[in-house]
C-alpha positions as CSV (number, residue, x, y, z in Angstrom):
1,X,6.0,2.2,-19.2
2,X,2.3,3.1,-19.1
3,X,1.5,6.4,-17.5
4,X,4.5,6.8,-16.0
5,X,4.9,3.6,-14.1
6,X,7.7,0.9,-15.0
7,X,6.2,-2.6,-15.7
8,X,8.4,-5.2,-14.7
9,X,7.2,-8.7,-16.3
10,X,8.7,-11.7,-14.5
11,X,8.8,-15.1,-16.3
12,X,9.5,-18.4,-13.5
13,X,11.2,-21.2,-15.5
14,X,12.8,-24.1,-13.4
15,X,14.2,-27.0,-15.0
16,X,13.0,-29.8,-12.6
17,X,9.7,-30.3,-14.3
18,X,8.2,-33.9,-14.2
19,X,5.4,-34.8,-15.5
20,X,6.9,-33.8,-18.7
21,X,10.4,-33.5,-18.8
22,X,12.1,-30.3,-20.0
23,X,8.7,-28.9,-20.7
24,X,9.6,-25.1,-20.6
25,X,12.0,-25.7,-23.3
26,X,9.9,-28.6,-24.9
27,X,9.2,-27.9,-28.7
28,X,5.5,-26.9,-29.4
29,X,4.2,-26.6,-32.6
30,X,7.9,-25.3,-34.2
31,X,9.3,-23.7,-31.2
32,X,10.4,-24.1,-27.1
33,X,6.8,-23.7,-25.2
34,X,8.8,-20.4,-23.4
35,X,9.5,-19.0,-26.3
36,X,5.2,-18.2,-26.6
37,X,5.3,-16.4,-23.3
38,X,8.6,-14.1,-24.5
39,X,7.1,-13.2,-27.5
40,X,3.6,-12.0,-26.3
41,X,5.8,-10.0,-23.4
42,X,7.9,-8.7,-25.8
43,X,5.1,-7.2,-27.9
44,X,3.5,-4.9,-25.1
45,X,4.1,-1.6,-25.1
46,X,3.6,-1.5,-21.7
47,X,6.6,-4.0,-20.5
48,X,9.6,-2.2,-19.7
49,X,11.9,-4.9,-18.5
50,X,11.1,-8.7,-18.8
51,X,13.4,-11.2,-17.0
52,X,13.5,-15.1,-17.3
53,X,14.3,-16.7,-13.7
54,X,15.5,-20.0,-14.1
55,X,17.8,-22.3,-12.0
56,X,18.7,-24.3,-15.2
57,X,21.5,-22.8,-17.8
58,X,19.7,-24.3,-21.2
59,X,16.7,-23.0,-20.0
60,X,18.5,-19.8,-19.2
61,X,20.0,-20.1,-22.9
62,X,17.0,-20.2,-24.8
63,X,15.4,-17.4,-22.7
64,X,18.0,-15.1,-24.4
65,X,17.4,-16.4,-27.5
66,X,14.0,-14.9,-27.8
67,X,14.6,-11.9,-25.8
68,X,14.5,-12.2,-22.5
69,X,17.1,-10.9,-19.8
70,X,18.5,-13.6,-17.9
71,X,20.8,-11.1,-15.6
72,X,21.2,-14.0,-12.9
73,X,20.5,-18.2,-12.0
74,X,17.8,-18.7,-9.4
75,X,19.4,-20.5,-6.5
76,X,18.8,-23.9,-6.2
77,X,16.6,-23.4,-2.9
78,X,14.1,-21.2,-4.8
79,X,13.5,-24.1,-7.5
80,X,12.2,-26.8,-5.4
81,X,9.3,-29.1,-6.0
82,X,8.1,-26.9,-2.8
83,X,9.8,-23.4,-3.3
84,X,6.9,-20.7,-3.5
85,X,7.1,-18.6,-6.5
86,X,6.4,-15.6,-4.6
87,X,10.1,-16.3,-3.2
88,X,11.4,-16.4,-6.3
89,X,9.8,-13.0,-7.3
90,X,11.1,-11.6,-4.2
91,X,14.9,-13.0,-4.8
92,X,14.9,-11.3,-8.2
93,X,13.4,-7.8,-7.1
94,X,15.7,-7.6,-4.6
95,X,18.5,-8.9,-6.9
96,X,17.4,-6.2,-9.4
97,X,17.4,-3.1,-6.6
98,X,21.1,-4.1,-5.2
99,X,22.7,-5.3,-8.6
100,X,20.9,-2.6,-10.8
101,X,19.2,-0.4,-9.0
102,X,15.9,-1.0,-10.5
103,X,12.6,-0.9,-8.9
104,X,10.1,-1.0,-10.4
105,X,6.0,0.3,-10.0
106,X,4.4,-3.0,-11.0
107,X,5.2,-6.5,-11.2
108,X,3.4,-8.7,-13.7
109,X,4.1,-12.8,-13.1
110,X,3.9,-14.4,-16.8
111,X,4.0,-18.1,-16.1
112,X,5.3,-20.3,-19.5
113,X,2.8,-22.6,-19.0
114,X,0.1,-20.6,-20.5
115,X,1.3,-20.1,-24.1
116,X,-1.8,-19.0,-25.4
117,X,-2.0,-15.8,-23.7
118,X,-2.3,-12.8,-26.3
119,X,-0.5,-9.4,-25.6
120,X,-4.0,-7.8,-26.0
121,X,-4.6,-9.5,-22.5
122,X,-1.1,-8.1,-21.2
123,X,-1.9,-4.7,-22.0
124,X,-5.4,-4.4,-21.1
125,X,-4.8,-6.1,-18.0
126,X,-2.4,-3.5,-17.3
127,X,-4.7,-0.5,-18.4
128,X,-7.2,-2.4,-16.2
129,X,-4.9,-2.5,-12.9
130,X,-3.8,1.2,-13.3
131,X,-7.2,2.9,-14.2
132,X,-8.6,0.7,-10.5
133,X,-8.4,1.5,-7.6
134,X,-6.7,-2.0,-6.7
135,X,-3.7,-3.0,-5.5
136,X,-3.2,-5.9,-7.7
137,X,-5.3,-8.1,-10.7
138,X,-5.3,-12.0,-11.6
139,X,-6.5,-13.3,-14.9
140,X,-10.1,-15.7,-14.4
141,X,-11.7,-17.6,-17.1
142,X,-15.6,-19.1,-16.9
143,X,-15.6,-22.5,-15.4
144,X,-17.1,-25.0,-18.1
145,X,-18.8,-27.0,-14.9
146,X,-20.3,-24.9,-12.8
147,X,-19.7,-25.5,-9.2
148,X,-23.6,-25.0,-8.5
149,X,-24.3,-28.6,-9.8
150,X,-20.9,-29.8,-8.3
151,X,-21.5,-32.9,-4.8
152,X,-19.5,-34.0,-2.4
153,X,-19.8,-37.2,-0.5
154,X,-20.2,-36.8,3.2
155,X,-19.5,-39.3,6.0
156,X,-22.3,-40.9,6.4
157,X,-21.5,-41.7,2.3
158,X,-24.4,-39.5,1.1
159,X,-24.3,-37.1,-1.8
160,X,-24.4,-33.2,-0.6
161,X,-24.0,-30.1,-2.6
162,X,-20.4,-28.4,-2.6
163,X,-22.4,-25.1,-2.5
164,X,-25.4,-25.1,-0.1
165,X,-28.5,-22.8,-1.3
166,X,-31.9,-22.8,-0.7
167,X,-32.8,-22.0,-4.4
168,X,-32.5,-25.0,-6.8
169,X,-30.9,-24.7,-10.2
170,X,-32.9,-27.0,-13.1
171,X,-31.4,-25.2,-15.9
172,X,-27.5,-24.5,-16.7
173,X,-28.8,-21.4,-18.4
174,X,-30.2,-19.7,-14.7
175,X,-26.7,-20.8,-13.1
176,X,-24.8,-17.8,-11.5
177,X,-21.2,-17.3,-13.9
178,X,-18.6,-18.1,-11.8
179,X,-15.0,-18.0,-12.7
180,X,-11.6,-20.0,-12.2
181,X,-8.3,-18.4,-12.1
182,X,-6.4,-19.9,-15.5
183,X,-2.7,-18.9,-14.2
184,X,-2.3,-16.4,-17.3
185,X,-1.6,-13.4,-15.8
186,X,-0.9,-11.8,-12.1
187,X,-0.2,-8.4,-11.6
188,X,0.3,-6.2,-8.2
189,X,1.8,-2.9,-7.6
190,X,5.2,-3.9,-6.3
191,X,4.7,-2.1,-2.7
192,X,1.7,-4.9,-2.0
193,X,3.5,-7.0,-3.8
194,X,6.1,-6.8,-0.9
195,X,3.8,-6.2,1.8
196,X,1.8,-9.0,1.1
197,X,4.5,-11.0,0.0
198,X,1.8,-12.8,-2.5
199,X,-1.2,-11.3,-5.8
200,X,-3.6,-11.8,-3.2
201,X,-4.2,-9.0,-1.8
202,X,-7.1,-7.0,-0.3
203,X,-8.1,-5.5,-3.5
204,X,-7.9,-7.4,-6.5
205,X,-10.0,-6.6,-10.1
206,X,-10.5,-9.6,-12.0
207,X,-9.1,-9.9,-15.9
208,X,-11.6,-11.8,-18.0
209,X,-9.9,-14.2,-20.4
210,X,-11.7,-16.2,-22.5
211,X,-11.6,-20.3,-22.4
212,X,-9.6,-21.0,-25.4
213,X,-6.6,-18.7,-24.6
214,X,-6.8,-20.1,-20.6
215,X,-5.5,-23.4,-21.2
216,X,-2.6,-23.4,-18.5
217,X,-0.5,-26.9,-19.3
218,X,-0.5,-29.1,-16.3
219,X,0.0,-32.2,-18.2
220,X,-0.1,-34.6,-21.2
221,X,-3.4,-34.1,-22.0
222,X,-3.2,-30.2,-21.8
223,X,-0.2,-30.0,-24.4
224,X,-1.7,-32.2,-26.9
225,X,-4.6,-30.0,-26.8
226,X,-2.6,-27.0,-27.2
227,X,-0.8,-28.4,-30.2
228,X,-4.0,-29.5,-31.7
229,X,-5.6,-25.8,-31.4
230,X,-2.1,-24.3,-32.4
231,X,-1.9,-27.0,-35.4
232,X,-5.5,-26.6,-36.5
233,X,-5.0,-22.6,-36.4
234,X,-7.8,-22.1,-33.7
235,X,-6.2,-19.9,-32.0
């Protein structure tokens, strides 16, 4: 609880993955890639109840092993190759207020597949949210190529700037900063949440995370680099 709101962290873990098979359970470095996200959640001082929704029972297994509640499976229509995750969030805040009667202020999305999120960005991302006055906040991280230099090809098969300006940048150093969302952390008071059925909401305060904990795995190449850092002690 932080100032006398309840904190409820949400971690979405189907078992359908592809690209890498079983990846939220998938060892990395020494233990499952979930069990990175648990722990960090776990830590906060903020976090007052953290639940694992999964469709898969081994997934669902392991969740509790580290610490997470697990107090229902996802049905199988919310865990889709094209279920929306704000469903999911939905199904188990409802599930929550008729099964438990818990509600609670905030809810924070933790997604697995950024492992390299610390809980110093949990909780200041919280303290960040509640001291605003915003109705929700998503993690960003500086994009390594800036969009300013960035072409697209147009139909007559010409190159054409992606951003049109008049001004003309020579130097990277005089580019605007301009940021990417990494998928680390999403938080809204649960009202919006509901309202807006979605993070995205009218007011949102950005979370600054720096590039080496933003790596959000999407594929191969992403979780060999996170082992590497992890193995090498970067991090």
């Amino acid at each position: 609880m932080f100032e006398g709101n309840q904190i409820l962290a949400i971690i979405l873990a189907r078992g359908g993955s592809k690209g890498i098979p079983k990846k939220n359970i998938k060892e990395l470095n020494g233990k499952p890639l979930i069990a990175y996200t648990i722990e960090s959640a776990k830590q906060s001082r903020y976090i007052d109840c953290l639940v694992l929704s999964t469709d898969d029972e081994e997934i669902a297994e392991v969740g509790k092993q580290y610490g997470a509640e697990v107090p229902f499976i996802r049905p199988d229509e919310l865990a889709t190759d094209t279920a929306k995750s704000e469903d999911a969030i939905i199904h188990a805040l409802n599930w929550l207020r008729d099964n438990e009667e818990y509600l609670p202020d905030y809810i924070m999305l933790l997604q697995p597949t950024s492992p390299l999120r610390a809980v110093e960005d949990i909780n200041r991302s919280i303290e960040k949210l509640t001291a605003s006055k915003a109705d929700s906040l998503i993690s960003i991280c500086k994009t390594d190529k800036s969009p300013y230099w960035m072409k697209t090809i147009n139909d007559e098969g010409y190159l054409e700037p992606v951003i049109s300006e008049k001004k003309h940048y020579n130097r990277r150093q005089d580019l605007p900063d301009t940021y990417q969302l990494n998928g680390a952390i999403y938080i809204a008071k649960v009202e919006m949440f509901l309202k807006y059925k979605s993070f995205f909401t009218d007011k949102i305060v950005p979370y600054i995370m720096p590039r080496e904990r933003s790596i959000d795995i999407d594929d191969v190449i992403d979780w060999k680099l996170i082992q590497l850092l992890l193995e090498e002690e970067f991090i």
